[in-house]
N, C-alpha and C positions, 0 to 999 in steps of 0.2 A: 598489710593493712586489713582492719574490718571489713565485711561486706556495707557497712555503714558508710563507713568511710568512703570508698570505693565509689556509691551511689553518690555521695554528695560531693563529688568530685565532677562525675556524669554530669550533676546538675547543676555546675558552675559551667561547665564548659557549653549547656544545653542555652545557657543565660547567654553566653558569648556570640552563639550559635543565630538563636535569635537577631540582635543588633546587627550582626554583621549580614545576615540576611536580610532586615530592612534598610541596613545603609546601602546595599547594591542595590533594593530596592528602587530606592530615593534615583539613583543614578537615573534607572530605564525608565521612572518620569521622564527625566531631563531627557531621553534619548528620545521620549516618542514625539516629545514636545520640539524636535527639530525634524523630526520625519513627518509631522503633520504640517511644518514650514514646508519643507522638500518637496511632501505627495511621496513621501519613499514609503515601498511595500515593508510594511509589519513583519510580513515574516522572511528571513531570507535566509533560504538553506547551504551559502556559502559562507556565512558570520556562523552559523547551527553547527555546521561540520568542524569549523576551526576550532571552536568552544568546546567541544566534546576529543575531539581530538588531542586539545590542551590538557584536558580533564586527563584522561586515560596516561599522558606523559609524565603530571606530576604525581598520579598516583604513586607511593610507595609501599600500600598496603597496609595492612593487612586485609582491610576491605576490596574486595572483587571488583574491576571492572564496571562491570555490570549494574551494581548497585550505584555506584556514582555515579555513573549516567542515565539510571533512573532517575535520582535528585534532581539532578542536571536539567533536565526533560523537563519535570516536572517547575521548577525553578526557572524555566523557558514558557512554560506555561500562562505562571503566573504573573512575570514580564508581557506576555500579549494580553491579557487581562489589563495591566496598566496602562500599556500604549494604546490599545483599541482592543477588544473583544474580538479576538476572528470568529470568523462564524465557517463551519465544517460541514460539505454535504457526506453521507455515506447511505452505503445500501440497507435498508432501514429491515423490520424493525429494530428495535432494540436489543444487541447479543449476538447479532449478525460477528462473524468472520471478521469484514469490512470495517464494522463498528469498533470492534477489538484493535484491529491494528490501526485506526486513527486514533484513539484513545492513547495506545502507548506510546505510538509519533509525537501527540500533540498534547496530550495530559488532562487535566481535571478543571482548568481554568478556562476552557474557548467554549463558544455554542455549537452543539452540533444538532444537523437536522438531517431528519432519518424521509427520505424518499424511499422508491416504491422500485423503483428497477437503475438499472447502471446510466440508460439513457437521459437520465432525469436529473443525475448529477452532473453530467455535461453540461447541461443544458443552466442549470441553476447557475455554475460556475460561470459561462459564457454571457448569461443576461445581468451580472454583476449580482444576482440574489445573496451569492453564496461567494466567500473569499475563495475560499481553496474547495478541492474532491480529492475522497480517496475510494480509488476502483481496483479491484482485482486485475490482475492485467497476465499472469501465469501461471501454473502450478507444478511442481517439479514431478510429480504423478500422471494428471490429466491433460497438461499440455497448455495451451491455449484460452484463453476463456474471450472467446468468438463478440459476444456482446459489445467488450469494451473496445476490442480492434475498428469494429465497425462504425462505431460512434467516432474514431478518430478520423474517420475518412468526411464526415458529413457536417463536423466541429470544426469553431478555431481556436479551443485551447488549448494549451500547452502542458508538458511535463516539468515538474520543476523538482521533482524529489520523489527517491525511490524507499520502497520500505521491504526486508527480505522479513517474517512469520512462519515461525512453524505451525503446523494445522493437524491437532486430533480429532478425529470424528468419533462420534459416542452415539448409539440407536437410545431415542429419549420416548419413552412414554408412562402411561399411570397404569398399564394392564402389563399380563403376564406373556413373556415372548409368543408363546402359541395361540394367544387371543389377537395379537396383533390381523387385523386384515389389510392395512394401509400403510404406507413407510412414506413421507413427504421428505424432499429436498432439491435443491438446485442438481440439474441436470451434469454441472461438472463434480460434485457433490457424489453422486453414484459413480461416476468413472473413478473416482479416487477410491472408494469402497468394491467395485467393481468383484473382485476375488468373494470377499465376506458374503456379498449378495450371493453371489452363485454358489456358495457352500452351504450357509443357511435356506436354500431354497425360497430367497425374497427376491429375488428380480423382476418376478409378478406384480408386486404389489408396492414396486416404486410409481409415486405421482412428482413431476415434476412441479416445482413452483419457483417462485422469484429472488428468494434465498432460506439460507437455512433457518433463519431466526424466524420467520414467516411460517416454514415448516412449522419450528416449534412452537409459535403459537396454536395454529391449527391443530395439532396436536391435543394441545392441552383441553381444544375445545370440543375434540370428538369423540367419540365412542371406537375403539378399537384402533386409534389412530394411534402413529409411531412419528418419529422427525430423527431423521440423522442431523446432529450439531454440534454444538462446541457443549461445556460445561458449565458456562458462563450462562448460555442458555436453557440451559437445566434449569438456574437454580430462578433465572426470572421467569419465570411462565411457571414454576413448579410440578415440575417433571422428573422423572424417577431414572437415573443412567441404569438401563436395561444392561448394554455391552457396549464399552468403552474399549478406546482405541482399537476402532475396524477397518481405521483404515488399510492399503493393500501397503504399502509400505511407511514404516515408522519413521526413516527423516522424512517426512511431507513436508514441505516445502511452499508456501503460496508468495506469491510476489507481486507487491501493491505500487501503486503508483501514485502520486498527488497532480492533482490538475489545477490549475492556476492560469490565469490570461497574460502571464508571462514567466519566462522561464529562468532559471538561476543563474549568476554573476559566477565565473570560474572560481574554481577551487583549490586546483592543482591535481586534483583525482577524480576526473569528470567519465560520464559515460554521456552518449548522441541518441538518440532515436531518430530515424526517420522512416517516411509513408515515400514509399515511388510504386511506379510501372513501368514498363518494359513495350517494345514495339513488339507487336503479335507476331516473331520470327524467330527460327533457329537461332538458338546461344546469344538471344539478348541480355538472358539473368546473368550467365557466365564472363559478357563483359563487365557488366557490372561490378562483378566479383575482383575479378583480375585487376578493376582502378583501387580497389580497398588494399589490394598483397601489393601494388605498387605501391603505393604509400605508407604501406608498412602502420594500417590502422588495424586493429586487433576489433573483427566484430563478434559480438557476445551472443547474438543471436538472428534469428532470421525466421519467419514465420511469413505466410500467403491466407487471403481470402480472397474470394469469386470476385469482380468487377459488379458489381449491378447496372450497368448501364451499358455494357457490351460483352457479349456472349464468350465464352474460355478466353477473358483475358483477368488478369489478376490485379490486386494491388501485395507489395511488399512492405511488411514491416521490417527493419535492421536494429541492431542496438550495436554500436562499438564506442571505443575508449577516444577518449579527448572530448572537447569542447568547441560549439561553433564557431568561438571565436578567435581557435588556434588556427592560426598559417595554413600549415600542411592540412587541417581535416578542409578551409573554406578549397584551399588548390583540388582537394583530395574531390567535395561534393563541385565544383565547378565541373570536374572533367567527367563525373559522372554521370552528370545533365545533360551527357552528348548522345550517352545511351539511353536516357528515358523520353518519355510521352508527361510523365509529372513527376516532380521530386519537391518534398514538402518535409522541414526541420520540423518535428514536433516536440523539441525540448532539445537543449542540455543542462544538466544536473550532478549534484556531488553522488559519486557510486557508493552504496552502501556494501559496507565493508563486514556486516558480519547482522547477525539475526536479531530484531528488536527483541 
């Protein structure tokens, strides 16, 4: 066949393509118009997971994975558009990290509103401003990102869906490396560059601010200023990639979380988070431990911050597999409550299975 031909074959099927995407359309009216009967939440990441999960089964190819569940995504998008608009808090401005991976979770169709620090997304979420958040919550480099832990202790929303992103950092500014005097980013931002800083002899002239997108604006608007960021943010603020990809190791890894006033419907491949404490004595954590190996729950992680209201005593975050609303994990967190001072579910949710 001609290349003629070819293309107007394209373009019958592009014609099919169309219709059959506003007849599903036409459906998720119909769907939202019985969840506005209900009061059922618009988004639900245990119908999100089976859909895309479907997606990837009937694939036969030749098309990647990947790319149909970007459609997919984006086609989910457009579906919350028609049933109600969600509206998205992230750590603002514009190009931020945060901003990125809610955009590719949630697509081109929802509102999103850019706040000033991590706490403010909580907060917007909890006073119903804001449907859902999406926060930093680790980095497979830096560790921990201390903000959003701490907010979970003093909040009462929930996790309802996880996002894994990979993270390049790029030195962004309008002057020449050795005119640089000033390097702006978030303080978990330098640990992740940590190596590069100390080879280029910039460790000096890191200023800490409230995210990287912030950096790069600031940047853009000073004299001799620099911003480690994403590319994304390069190209809004227009900014010059100095030295791309500095981070200290190249899978980087960040790992996002969505916050929501309540938490996701099983899925069949669930992970837990919870917030506890321990009694301020020998091998309190250790029992703890010892109820999860009895149970035979597989936990994915564990991290500690300071108590603020009582001197060396802790709170625990956990993440393991299953759902609150399995048997064995409510047996499993019952017999755990014998060891703690507080134990508090902050989510279960579908475990994401591979990198947006």
């Amino acid at each position: 066949m001609s290349l003629e031909e070819l293309r107007k074959q394209i373009d019958e099927i592009d014609c099919r393509l169309v219709e059959l995407l506003n007849e599903r359309a036409n459906i998720v009216v119909e769907v939202g118009k019985l969840k506005n009967q209900t009061a059922g939440p618009i988004y639900s990441p245990d119908r999100e997971k089976a859909v895309l999960d479907r997606i990837q089964k009937l694939n036969k190819g030749p098309l990647p994975d990947k790319c149909l569940l970007a459609i997919w995504r984006e086609l989910m998008s457009g579906s919350f558009f028609l049933e109600r608009p969600l509206r998205i808090a992230y750590l603002g401005p514009q190009g931020s990290f945060t901003h990125t991976a809610a955009m590719l979770k949630f697509g081109q169709s929802v509102e999103y509103e850019a706040v000033t620090d991590i706490r403010s997304i909580f907060d917007e979420v909890s006073k119903g401003h804001c449907d859902l958040g999406v926060v930093p919550v680790e980095n497979s480099t830096g560790g921990s990102v201390i903000e959003t832990l701490d907010a979970f202790v003093d909040t009462n929303v929930l996790i309802c869906a996880e996002v894994y992103m990979a993270v390049h950092h790029n030195l962004l500014a309008n002057c020449n490396f050795d005119e640089i005097e000033k390097i702006y980013s978030k303080p978990e931002v330098f640990a992740q560059c940590r190596n590069w800083l100390s080879r280029t002899a910039c460790e000096n002239k890191t200023i800490a601010v409230a995210s990287s997108a912030k950096a790069a604006q600031m940047a853009a608007e000073e004299k001799g200023a620099a911003a480690i960021g994403s590319a994304v943010a390069a190209e809004l603020y227009g900014l010059q990639i100095v030295c791309e990809n500095i981070e200290d190791i190249a899978s980087n890894v960040t790992r996002f979380v969505v916050l929501s006033r309540q938490d996701a419907k099983p899925s069949g491949d669930d992970k837990t988070t919870v917030l506890f404490s321990t009694a301020h004595k020998a091998g309190a954590l250790a029992d703890v431990l010892i109820v999860f190996k009895q149970f035979g729950l597989n936990m994915t992680n564990i991290e500690s911050r300071p108590s603020k209201k009582r001197e060396w005593e802790y709170y625990f975050f956990a993440d393991f597999l299953g759902h609150r609303s399995d048997m064995k994990v409510q047996m499993c967190l019952d017999e755990v409550k014998k060891h703690c001072v507080q134990l508090s579910v902050l989510g279960s949710f579908p475990r994401a299975a591979e990198l947006i």
